[in-house]
C-alpha positions, 0 to 999 in steps of 0.5 A: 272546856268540855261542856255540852252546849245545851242553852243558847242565847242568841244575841241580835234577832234580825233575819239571821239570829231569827233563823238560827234560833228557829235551827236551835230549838227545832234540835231541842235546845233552850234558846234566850235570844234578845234584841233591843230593837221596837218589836223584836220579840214579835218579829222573831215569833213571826219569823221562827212560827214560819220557820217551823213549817219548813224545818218540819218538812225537813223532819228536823223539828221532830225533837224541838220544841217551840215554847223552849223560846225566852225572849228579853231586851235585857243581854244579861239575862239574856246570857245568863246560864247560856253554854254558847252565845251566837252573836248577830249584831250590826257588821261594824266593828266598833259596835262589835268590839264594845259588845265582845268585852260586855259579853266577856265580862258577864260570861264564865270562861268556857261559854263559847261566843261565835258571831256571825259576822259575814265580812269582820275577822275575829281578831278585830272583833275579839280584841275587845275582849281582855279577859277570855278572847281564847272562846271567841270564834266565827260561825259564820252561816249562809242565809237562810241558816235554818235551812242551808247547811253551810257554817264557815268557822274561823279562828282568831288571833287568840282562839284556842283550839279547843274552841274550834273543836267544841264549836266545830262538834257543835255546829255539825252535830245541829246537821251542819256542813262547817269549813274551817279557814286557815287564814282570816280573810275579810268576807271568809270564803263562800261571799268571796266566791258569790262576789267574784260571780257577782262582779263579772255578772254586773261587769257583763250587764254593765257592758250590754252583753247580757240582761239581769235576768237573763244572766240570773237565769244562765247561773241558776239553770247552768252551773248553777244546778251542778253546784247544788250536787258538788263544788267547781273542782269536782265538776270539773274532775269529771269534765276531764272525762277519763282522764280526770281534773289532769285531762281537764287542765290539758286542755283548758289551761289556756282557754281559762287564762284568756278567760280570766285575762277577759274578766272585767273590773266594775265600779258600781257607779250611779249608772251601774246601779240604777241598771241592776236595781231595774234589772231585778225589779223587773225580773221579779214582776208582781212576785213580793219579796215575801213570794220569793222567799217562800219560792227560794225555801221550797225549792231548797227543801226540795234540793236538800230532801234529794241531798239528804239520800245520797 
């Protein structure tokens, strides 16, 4: 099991497996990807060629080199000689569990398949698999996954350890900031926590507290500039002044509990909906989703150079 993962196929090209492959071969590996979708191979050329400006901009793609790319509609081939499989499939777990035992029957035992479900625990997914379910594993990314760094690695039922540690040394050796969940969860940790953010925003537009946009605006230009430099627990170490998270907790104990005792509970009713959707639509004005994305990117690039020197 210790072969050095040099070949990547990655299976399901949408807007996450395009942004992987975009990752693997700006760090010099060869990637087969495939998808059965109409256009598929041109979307994802698309994708990866806008991609490379940016990952060039990082200096990432110095080593990579962008013809190192086959595409084919066929997984066979497309799995053939692969070191590791990122799987990228529809979140539905009767798809992903017929795709896992097809996956298990073509590949030698010690190729890795990580998917990158964002909700579906692997024990569900992998229990498609009757010959080596010990190699399956969630890599789960954070959108954009060429750019940020987040990977969110979670073990099954059946995956070995080794399994966790070759993909654990392989993710952080692309760059990568990987967590390891000591539990399966369904929506692991980091979509937790944007859910629970996300509930009490629609709880308090719902509730005509607040706009959509002026509640994006209090996370982006509020704490949501702190959490680009270090997590809730650390921030609030430091809010304690000398004394530390102690100090802290002496004194907000009490006005966080009446805090979450205030939280609210919204149902995404019809209503709810139709007043997040005009919401954000008006917040983004004449800017195309295009513009957004170009505009979320530069400003990632931005964040991650100022990360990278400290």
């Amino acid at each position: 099991m210790t072969r050095q993962i040099k070949r990547v196929a990655v299976v399901g090209t949408g807007v996450i497996g395009a942004s992987w492959t975009a990752l693997f071969l700006a760090k010099g590996l060869q990637v087969s990807a495939t998808d059965t979708a109409s256009g598929g191979e041109e979307s994802l050329n698309r994708y990866v060629d806008d991609a490379w400006t940016a990952l060039q901009a990082l200096g990432v793609a110095g080593i990579g080199y962008r013809p190192q790319l086959r595409f084919t509609k066929d997984l066979r081939e497309a799995v053939a000689d692969a070191d590791l499989v990122q799987e990228n499939g529809p979140e539905r777990i009767d798809f992903k569990k017929q795709l896992y035992g097809e996956l298990d029957s073509l590949l030698p035992p010690n190729v890795i398949i990580a998917s990158s479900s964002s909700g579906l625990t692997m024990s569900d997914i992998q229990s498609g698999c009757h010959r080596h379910p010990e190699r399956c594993v969630i890599g789960h990314p954070f959108n954009p996954p060429h750019l940020i760094p987040l990977v969110e690695i979670v073990g099954g039922s059946k995956t070995s350890e080794d399994t966790i540690a070759r993909v654990t040394a392989f993710y952080e050796a692309l760059g990568k900031q990987t967590i390891r969940l000591r539990k399966e969860v369904v929506g692991h940790v980091a979509n937790r926590l944007q859910a629970a953010l996300w509930r009490e925003m629609v709880h308090l537009v719902a509730q005509g507290v607040v706009s959509v946009a002026d509640a994006d605006k209090a996370v982006c230009w509020g704490p949501g500039l702190r959490w680009g430099v270090m997590g809730p627990a650390l921030l609030f170490h430091l809010a304690g002044g000398a004394g530390g998270i102690e100090h802290f907790f002496d004194h907000f104990t009490q006005p966080m509990n009446d805090w979450w005792s205030a939280l609210g509970e919204p149902q995404m009713t019809p209503e709810v909906r139709k007043l997040m959707v005009d919401g954000a639509l008006l917040e983004a004005g004449t800017r195309s989703l295009d513009a957004l994305a170009v505009q979320r990117d530069n400003a990632l690039l931005g964040l991650l150079r100022v990360r990278a020197g400290t």
